[in-house]
N, C-alpha and C positions, 0 to 999 in steps of 0.2 A: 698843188699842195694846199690842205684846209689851212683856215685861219680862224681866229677867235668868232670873228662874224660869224664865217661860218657855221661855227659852233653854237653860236645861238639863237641866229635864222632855224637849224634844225631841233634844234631841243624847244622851240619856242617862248625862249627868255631873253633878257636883255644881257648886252656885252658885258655890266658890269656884275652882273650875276655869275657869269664864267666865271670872269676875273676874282670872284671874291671864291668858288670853291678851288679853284685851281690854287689860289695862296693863302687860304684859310683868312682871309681878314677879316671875315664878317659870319654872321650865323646866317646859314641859307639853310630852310623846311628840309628834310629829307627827299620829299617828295620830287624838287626841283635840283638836289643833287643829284638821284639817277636819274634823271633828266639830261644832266649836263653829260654824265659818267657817261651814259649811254651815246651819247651823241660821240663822242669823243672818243672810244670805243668805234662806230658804225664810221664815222669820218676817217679813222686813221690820224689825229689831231696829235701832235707834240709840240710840249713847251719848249721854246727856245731860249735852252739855258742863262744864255748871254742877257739878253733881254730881263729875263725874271731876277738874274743878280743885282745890274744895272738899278732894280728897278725897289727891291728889297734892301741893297747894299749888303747883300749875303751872296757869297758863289758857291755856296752849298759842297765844298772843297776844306778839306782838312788837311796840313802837311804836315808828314811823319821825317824825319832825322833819324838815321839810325849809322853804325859807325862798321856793320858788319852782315849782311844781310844772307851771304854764302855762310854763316855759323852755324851753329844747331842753339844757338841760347834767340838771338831775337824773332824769329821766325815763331815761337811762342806770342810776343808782347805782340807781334804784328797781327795775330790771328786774334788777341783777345781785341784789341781796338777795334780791329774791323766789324766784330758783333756785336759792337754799341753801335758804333756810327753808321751800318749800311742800316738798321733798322730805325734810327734817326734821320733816315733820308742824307746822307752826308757822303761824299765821294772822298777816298784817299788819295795823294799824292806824292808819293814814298820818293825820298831823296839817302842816297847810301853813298857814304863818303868813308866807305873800308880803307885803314889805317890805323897806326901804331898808334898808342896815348901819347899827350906830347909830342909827337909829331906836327913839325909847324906846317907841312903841306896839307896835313890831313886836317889840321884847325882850321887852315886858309878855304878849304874846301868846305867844310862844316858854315863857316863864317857866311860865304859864297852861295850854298843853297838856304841859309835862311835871310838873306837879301832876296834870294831868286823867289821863294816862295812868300817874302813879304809883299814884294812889289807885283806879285800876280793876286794880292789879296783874297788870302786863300781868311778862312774864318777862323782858323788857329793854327799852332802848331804842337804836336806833341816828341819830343827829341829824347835821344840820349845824345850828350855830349861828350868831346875828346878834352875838352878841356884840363891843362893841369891845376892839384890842389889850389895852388897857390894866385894863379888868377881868375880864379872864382866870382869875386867880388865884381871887379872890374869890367869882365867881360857877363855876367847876367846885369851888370847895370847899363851895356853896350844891345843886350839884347833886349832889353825891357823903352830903352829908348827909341831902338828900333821898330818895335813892337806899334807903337803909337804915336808913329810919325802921319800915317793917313787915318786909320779908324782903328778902334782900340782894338790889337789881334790877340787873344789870350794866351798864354805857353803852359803848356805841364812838360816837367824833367820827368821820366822813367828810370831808374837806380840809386838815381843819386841824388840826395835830399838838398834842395837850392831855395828850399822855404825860407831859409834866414836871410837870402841875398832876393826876395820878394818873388819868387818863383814856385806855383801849387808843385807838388813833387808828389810820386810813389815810390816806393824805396825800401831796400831791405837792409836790415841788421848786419853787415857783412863781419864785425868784431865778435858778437854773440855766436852766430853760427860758427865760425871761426873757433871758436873756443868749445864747441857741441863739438863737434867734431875731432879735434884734439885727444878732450875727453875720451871720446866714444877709443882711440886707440889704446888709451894708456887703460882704460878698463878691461880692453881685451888682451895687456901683456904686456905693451909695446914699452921700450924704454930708451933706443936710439930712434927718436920720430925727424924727418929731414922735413920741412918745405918746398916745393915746388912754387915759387909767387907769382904773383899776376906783375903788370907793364908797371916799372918803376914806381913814376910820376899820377899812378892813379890813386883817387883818395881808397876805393871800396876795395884796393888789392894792397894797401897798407894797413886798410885797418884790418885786413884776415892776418898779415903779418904779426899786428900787435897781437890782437889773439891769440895767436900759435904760441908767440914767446913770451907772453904773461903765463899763461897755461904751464907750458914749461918750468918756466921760475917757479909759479907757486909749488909744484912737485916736485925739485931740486932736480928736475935733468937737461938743464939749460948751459951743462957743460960742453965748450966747444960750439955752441948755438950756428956761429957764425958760418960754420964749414957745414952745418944741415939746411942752411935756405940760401936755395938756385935760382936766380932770375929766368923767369919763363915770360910769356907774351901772350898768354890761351891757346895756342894753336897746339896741335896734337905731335907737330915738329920737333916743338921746343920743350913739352915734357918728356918726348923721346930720351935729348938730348940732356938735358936737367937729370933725368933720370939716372943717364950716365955718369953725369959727373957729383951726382949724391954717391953712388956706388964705390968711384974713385979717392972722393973726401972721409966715405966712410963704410970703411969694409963689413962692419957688422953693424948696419942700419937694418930696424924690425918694423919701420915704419913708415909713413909717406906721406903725407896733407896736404892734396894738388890744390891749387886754387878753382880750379874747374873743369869740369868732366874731362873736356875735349884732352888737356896736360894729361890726366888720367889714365885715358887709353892710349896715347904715346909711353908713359911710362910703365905699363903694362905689356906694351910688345917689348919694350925694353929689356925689361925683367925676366920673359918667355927665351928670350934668345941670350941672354945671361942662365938660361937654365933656374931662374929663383922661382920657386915653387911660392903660386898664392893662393891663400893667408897666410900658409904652414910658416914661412922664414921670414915674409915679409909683405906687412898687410896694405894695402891702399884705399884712400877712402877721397872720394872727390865733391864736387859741388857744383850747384845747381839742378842735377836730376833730370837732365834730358834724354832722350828717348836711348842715346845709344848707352848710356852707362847700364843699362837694363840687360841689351843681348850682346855686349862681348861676355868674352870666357875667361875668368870669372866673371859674374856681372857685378859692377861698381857700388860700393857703399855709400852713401852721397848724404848732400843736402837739400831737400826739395825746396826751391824755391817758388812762392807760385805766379810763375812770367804769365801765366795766360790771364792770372786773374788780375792780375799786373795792369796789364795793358788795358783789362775790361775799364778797370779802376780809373786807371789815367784820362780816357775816355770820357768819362763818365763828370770827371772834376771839369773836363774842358767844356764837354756841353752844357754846364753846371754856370762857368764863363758866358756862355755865348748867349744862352738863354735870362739870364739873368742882370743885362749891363748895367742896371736900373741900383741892385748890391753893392756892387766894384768900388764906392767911394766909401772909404775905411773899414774895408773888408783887410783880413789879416790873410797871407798867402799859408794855404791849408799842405801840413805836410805830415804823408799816409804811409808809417810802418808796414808792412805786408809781414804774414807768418811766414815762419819756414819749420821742417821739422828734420829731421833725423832718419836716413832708412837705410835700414843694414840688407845688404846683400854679403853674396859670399866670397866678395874680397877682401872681409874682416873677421867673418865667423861663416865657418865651413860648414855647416847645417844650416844655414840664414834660407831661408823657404825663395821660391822662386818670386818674381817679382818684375817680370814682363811689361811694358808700357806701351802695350800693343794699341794703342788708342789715337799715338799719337804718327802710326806708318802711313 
């Protein structure tokens, strides 16, 4: 197997010449770059990762946290990272700790791969967390400690804004959309609208709750509120089953505001096998806009969130981090609203033009 010597006995340059194009430390002519390229190329030459970390104090390794990797919503954010950082020269190392919010196994787990990925000092991490509201504070001050126990490892949050608790975040509106969406039924008709909500304990699935029922209030059909919003958990299960017992609590319900897609199309088979005809008796409208709210029958009315460009974004702050350590002292932790918008299909307006997301099979 070649070696750097190697490599510079044939290109006829010296070792420290490799050394400086192989890790860019130095300005080398063009000239004696495809020199080196070319040797190294005709040799068969590869860097020995271990070695060039050691040697930068960079592993050229980014670790991702994600809390549900079999879903249809992160499998977006995951795709958008990865087209910053592979073109970054940067390797991913996805850690998935699938489990309920608030769940203390599924924290212990979360807590567990970002030890695992600190002490393999990886150059950041970019996560969503299980974390609930309330221990917010406590625990990104447990992870910002952690962080810069050996060398300073940067974090970005994806969803959920933790800029105030000293953490870069991307993060969407979940109260505003929340309230697009509401609108969007009671302009098409609707007057008994139920909810469908996300896992308890999570902040981005109470505040589509506030939403809902401010919305309500401000247009006076906030009567009986309490019997229109079901605890759901995003799975396609549990809007099944939400769906049912919206139907149960209320027999002339015209309306539906899943927390997201996935509750959507469970409460959509729901409704087929109840025989309710959609839009005509009772419209549904979901959120986030992943691929499948596109081709069931109807196809989902939603919120487009945009996860891909999400991820690019989060990315983007971290190697902003990693590149930049020289900033970091009284630098303010940067926190990045993402747009969302509104798209009607025809689970709410029966003419709604088709609307396929064929882009992302």
């Amino acid at each position: 197997m070649s070696n750097i010597k190697d490599v510079a006995r044939h290109a006829g340059v010296s070792i420290s010449t490799v050394s400086h194009v192989l890790n860019k430390t130095k300005y080398v002519s063009p000239g004696l770059v495809r020199k080196v390229e070319a040797a190294i190329e005709e040799l068969g030459y590869e860097v020995d990762p271990i070695a060039r970390s050691m040697k930068s104090n960079k592993s050229g390794i980014i670790g991702i946290i994600t809390e549900d990797m079999c879903g249809v919503f992160y499998p977006y954010i995951i795709k958008g990272v990865s087209s910053v950082l592979e073109a970054a020269g940067y390797q991913m190392l996805v850690c998935d700790v699938a489990g309920e919010y608030g769940d203390t196994q599924a924290l212990d787990r979360e807590k567990k791969a970002f030890k695992n990925l600190l002490s393999s000092r990886v150059d950041g991490v970019i996560f969503v967390t299980l974390v609930p509201t309330e221990m917010r504070k406590r625990y990104c001050s447990m992870l910002l400690n952690m962080a810069q126990e050996s060398k300073r490892i940067p974090l970005v949050s994806v969803e959920r804004n933790l800029s105030e608790f000293g953490i870069d975040s991307v993060y969407f509106s979940s109260y505003e959309n929340a309230r697009r969406a509401v609108l969007h039924l009671i302009d098409c008709g609707c007057r008994k609208i139920g909810h469908i909500k996300g896992p308890a304990n999570l902040e981005i699935a109470l505040e589509r709750v506030d939403g809902y029922r401010d919305v309500l209030k401000e247009k006076g059909l906030d009567d009986n509120i309490e019997e229109m919003i079901i605890q759901g958990d995003y799975s396609h299960r549990s809007g099944y089953k939400a769906m049912k017992q919206l139907l149960d609590n209320v027999p002339d319900l015209d309306g539906v505001f899943c927390a997201n897609d996935q509750m959507a199309v469970g409460a959509l088979k729901l409704l087929k096998e109840y025989g309710k005809k959609v839009p005509e008796e009772i419209k549904v409208i979901g959120y986030d806009d992943v691929f499948i709210s596109s081709v069931v029958e109807p196809a989902i009315s939603t919120i487009h969130i945009r996860k891909y460009h999400a991820g690019k974004k989060a990315a983007e702050l971290l190697l902003e981090q990693i590149e930049n350590v020289e900033l970091e002292n009284g630098r303010k932790p940067v926190g990045i609203k993402m747009e969302s918008r509104l798209v009607i299909r025809k689970s709410t307006v029966m003419d709604a033009p088709e609307d396929w997301i064929l882009s992302d099979w």
